[in-house]
C-alpha positions as CSV (number, residue, x, y, z in Angstrom):
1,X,91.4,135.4,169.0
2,X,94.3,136.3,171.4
3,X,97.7,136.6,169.2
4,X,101.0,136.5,170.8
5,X,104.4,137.5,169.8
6,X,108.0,135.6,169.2
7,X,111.0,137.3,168.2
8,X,114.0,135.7,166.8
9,X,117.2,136.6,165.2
10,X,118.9,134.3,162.8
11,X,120.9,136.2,160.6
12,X,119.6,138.7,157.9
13,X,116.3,139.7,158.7
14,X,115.5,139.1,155.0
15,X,115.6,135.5,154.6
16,X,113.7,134.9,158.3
17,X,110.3,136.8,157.2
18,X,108.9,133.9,154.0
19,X,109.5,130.7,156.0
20,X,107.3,132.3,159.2
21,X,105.2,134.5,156.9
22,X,103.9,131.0,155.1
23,X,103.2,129.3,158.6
24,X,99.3,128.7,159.3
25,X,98.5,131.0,161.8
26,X,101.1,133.8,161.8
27,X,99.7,137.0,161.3
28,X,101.9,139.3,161.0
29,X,106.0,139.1,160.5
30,X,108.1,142.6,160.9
31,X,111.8,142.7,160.3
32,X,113.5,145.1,162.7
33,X,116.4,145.7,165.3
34,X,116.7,144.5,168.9
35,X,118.6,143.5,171.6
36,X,120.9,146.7,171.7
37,X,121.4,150.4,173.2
38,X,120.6,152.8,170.9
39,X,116.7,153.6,170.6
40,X,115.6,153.8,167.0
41,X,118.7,153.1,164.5
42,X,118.9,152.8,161.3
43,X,119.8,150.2,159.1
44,X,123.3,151.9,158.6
45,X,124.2,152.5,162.2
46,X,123.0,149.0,163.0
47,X,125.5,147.3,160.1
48,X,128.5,150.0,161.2
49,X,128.3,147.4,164.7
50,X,128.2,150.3,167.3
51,X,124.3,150.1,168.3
52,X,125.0,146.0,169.9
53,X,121.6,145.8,168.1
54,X,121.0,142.3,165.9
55,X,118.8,142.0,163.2
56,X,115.0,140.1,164.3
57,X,111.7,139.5,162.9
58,X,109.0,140.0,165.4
59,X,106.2,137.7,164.9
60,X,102.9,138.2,165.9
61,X,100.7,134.1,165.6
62,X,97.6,132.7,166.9
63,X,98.8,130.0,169.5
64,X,95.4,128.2,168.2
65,X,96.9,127.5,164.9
66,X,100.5,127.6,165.6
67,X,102.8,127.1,169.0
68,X,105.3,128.7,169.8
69,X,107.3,125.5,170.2
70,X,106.7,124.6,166.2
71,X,107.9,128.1,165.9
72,X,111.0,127.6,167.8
73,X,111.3,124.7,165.6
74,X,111.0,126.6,162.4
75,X,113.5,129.2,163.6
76,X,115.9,126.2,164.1
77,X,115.3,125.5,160.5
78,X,116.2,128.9,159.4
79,X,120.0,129.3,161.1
80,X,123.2,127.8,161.9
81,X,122.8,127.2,165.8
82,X,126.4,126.6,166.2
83,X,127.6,129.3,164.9
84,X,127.2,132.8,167.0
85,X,129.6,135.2,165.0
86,X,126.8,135.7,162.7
87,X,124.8,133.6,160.0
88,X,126.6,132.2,156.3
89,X,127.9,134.8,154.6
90,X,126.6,137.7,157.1
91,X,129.1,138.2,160.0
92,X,128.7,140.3,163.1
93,X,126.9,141.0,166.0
94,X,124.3,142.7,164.2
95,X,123.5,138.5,162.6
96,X,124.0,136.6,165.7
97,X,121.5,134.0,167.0
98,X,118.8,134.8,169.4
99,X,115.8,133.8,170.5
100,X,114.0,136.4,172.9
101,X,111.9,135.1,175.0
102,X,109.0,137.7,176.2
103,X,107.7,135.0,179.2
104,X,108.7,132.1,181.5
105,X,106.6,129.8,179.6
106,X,109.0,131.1,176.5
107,X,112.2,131.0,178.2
108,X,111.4,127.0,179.3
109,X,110.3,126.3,175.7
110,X,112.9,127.7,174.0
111,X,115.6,126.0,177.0
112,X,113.7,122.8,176.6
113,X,114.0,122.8,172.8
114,X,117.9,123.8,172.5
115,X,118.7,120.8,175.0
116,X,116.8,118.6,172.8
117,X,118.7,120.1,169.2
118,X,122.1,119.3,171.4
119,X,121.1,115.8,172.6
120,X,119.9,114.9,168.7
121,X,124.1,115.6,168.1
122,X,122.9,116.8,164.5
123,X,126.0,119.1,164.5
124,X,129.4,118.2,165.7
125,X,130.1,121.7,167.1
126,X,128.0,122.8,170.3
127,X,124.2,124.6,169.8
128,X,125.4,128.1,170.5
129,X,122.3,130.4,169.7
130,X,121.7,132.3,173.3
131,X,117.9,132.7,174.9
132,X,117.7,136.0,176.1
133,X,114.4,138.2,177.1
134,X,113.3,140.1,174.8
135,X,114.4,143.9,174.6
136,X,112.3,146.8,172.8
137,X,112.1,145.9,168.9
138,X,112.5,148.9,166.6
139,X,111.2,148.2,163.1
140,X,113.8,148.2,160.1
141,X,113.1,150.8,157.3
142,X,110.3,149.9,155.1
143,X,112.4,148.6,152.0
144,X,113.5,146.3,154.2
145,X,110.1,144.7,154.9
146,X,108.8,141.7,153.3
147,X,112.1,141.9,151.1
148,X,111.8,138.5,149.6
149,X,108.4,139.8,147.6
150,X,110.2,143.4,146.8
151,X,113.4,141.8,145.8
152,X,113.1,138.0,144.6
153,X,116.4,138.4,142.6
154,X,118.4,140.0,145.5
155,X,116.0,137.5,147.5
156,X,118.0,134.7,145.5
157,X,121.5,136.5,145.9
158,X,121.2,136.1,149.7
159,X,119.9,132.8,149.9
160,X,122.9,131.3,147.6
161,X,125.6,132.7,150.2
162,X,125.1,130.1,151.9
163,X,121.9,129.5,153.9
164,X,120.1,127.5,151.2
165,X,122.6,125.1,151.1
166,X,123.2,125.0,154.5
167,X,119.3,124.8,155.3
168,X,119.3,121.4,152.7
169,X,122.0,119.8,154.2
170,X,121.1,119.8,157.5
171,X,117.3,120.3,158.3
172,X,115.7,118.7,155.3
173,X,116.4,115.1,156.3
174,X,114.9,115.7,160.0
């Protein structure tokens, strides 16, 4: 088996780990920071939006079971893609949308897919998530790993400020 990797960033790295985590195929989901200038940082110096670092899961999946173009799907599922000063209630850099792309066959997926969200006109504001290559990934803390199993009630806290809602009203129907 020859697993490859995805790594997207759709708000708090929280609520992106369950809905990849229960995917056939994925074997393995990390939350952690990318996409910045400062090697290793914290979960502190990432928040305090001076590290240009955004909050990502890493995913590691069996492209057997799984493509990355249902994953890209998924991760559509997950955000707001028209909005890129951060995700529901979490604002900032450090919650924008990305998807890194770690190959050309990623980069024309992920291109291919964001046309197609745009052309569907599901939103009446423009698909705003970038595509960018992927930069080194720097796990987040341990407590911060599979947080949804550590935390359900915090778990449930995050996913009322908005995202759950959101998430229902928009993806659910397609």
């Amino acid at each position: 088996m020859s697993l490859e990797t995805a790594t997207f960033a759709g708000g708090c790295f929280w609520c992106m780990v369950q809905p990849f985590e229960e995917q056939p195929g994925i074997h393995k989901v990390l939350s952690g920071y990318t996409g910045g200038t400062v090697a290793n940082p914290t979960y502190e110096q990432v928040k305090s939006h001076t590290t240009g670092h955004t909050e990502a899961v890493k995913i590691w999946f069996d492209p057997a079971v799984v493509s990355y173009a249902q994953l890209v799907e998924l991760y559509w599922q997950q955000t707001d893609p028209t909005d890129a000063g951060g995700q529901f209630q979490d604002r900032g850099d450090n919650y924008r949308p990305v998807i890194f792309v770690n190959s050309a066959a990623q980069q024309a997926t992920a291109a291919a897919s964001k046309r197609a969200l745009q052309a569907r006109e599901q939103f009446d504001r423009p698909i705003v998530t970038q595509i960018q290559v992927v930069q080194p990934f720097y796990p987040a803390e341990e407590r911060h790993q599979q947080f949804y199993r550590k935390n359900p009630a915090r778990m449930a806290e995050q996913e009322a400020g908005g995202r759950e809602a959101f998430v229902k009203e928009h993806w659910q129907q397609h």
